[in-house]
Backbone as a chain_set.jsonl record, in Angstrom:
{"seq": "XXXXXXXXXXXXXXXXXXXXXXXXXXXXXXXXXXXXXXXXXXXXXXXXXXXXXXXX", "coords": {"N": [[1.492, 17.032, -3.08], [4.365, 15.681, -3.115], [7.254, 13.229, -4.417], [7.134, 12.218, -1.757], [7.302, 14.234, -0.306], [5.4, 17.61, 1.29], [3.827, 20.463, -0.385], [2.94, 22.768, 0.784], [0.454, 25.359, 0.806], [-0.266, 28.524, 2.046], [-1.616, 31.648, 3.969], [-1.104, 31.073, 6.831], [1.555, 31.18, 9.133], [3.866, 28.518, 9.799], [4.278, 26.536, 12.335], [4.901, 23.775, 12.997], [5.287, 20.7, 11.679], [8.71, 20.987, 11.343], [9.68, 22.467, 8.465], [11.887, 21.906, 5.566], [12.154, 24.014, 3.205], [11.104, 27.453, 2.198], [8.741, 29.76, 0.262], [7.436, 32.762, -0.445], [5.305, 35.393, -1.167], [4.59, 38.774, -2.412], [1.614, 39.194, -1.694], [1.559, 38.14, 1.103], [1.5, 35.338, 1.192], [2.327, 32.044, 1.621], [4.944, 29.38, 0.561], [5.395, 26.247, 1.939], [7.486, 23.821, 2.268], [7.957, 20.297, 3.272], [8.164, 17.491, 5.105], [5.809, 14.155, 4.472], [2.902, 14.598, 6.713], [0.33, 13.989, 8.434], [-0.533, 16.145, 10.468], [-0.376, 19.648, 11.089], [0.75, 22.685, 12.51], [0.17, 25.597, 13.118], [0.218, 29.197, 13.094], [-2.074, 31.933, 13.012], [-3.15, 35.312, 12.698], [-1.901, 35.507, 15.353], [-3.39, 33.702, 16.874], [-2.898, 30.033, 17.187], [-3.183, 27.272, 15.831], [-4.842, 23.712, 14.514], [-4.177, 22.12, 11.573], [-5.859, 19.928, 9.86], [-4.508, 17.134, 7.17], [-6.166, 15.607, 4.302], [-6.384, 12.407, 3.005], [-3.558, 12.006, 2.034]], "CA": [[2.444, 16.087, -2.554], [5.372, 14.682, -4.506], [8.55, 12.656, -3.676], [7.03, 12.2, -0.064], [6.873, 15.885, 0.824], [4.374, 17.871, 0.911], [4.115, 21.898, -0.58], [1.837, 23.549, 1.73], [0.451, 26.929, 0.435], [-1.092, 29.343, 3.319], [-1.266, 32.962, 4.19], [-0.291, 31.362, 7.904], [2.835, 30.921, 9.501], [3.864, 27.164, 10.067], [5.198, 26.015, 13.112], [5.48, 21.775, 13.017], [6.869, 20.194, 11.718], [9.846, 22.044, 10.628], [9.852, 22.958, 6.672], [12.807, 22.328, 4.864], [12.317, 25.142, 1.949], [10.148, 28.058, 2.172], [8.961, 30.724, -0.224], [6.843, 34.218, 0.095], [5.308, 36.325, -2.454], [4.41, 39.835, -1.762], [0.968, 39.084, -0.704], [1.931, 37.074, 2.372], [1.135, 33.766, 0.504], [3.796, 31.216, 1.868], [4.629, 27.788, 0.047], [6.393, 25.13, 2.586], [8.047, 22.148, 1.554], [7.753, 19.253, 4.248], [7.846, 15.382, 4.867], [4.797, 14.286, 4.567], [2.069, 14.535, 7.817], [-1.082, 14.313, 8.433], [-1.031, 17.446, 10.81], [0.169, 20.522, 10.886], [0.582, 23.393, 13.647], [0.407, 26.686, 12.101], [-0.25, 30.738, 13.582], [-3.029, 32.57, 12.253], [-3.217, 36.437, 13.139], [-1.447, 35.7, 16.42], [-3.415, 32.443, 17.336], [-2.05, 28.629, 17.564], [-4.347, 26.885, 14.754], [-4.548, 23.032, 14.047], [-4.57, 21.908, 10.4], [-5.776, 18.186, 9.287], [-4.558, 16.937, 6.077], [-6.7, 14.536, 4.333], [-5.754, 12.321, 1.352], [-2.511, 11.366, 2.264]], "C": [[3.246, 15.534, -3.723], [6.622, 14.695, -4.243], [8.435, 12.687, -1.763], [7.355, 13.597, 0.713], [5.909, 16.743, 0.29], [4.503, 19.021, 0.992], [2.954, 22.22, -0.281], [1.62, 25.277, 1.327], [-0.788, 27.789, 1.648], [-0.738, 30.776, 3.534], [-0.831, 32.775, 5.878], [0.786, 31.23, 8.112], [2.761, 29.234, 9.903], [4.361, 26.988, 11.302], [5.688, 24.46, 13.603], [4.762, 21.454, 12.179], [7.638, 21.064, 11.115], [9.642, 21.985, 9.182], [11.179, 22.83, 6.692], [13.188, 23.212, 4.031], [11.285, 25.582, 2.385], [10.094, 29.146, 1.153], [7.932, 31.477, -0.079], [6.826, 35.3, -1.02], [4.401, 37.575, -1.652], [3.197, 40.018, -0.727], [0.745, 38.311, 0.457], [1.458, 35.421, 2.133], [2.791, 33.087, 1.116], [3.709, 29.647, 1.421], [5.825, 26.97, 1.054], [6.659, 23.645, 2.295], [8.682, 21.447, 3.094], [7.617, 18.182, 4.547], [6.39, 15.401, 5.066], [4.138, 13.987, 6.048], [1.373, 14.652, 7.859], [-1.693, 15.644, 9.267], [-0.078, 18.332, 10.89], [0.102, 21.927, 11.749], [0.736, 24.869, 13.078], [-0.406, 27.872, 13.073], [-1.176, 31.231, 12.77], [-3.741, 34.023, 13.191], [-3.204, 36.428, 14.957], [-2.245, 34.256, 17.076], [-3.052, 31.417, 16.953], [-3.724, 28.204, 16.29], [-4.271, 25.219, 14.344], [-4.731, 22.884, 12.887], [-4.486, 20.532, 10.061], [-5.611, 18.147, 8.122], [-5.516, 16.155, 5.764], [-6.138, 14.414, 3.081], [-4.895, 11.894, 1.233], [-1.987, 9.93, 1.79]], "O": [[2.922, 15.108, -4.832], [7.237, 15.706, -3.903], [9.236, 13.008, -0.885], [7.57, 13.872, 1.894], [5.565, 16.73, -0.892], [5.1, 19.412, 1.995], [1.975, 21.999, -0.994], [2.436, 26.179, 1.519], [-1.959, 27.472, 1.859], [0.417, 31.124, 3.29], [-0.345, 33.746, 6.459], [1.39, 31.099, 7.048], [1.695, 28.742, 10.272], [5.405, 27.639, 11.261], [6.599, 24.146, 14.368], [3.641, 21.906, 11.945], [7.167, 21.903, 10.348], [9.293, 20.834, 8.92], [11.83, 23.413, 7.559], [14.395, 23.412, 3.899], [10.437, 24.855, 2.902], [11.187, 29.669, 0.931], [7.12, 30.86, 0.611], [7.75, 35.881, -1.588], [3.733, 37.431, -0.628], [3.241, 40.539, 0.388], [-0.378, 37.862, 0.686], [1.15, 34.588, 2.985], [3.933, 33.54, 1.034], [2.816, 28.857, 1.728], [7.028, 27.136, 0.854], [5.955, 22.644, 2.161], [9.569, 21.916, 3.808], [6.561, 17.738, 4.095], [5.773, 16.304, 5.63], [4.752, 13.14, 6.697], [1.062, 15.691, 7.276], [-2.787, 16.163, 9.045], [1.088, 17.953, 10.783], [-1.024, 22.384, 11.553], [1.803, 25.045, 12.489], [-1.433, 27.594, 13.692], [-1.044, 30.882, 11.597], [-4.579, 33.912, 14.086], [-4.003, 36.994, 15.704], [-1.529, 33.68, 17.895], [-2.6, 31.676, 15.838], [-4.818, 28.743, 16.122], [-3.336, 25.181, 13.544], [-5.707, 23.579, 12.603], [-3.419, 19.928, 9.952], [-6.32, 18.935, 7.496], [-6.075, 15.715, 6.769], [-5.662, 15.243, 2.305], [-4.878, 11.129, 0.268], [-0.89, 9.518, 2.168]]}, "num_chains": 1, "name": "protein.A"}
C-alpha cells in the first residue's frame, strides 16, 4: 500500500473494484493498482473467489 492505493500481486484475474493500472509478466503474475479496500472479488481458474485484506 502507498499513497492510499493498494498494488495487488496475483496469478488471478480481479474483478472489484475496478483497477486503475495493471501489469502482466509472462508467467501470468498480474500487479493491480487500486484505492484502497478491504475486499476484493477476483476469478480463479474460472471460479468467483473472495479475497480479505488485512492490515489496512
Amino acid at each position: 500500500m502507498a499513497d492510499g492505493k493498494i498494488y495487488f500481486r496475483t496469478k488471478c484475474t480481479v474483478l472489484s473494484p475496478a483497477w486503475t493500472a495493471t501489469v502482466a509478466s509472462p508467467d501470468g503474475t498480474h500487479v493491480y493498482e487500486m484505492m484502497a479496500t478491504p475486499y476484493i472479488l477476483a476469478s480463479q481458474n474460472g471460479k468467483t473467489i473472495d479475497i480479505k485484506l488485512s492490515g489496512l
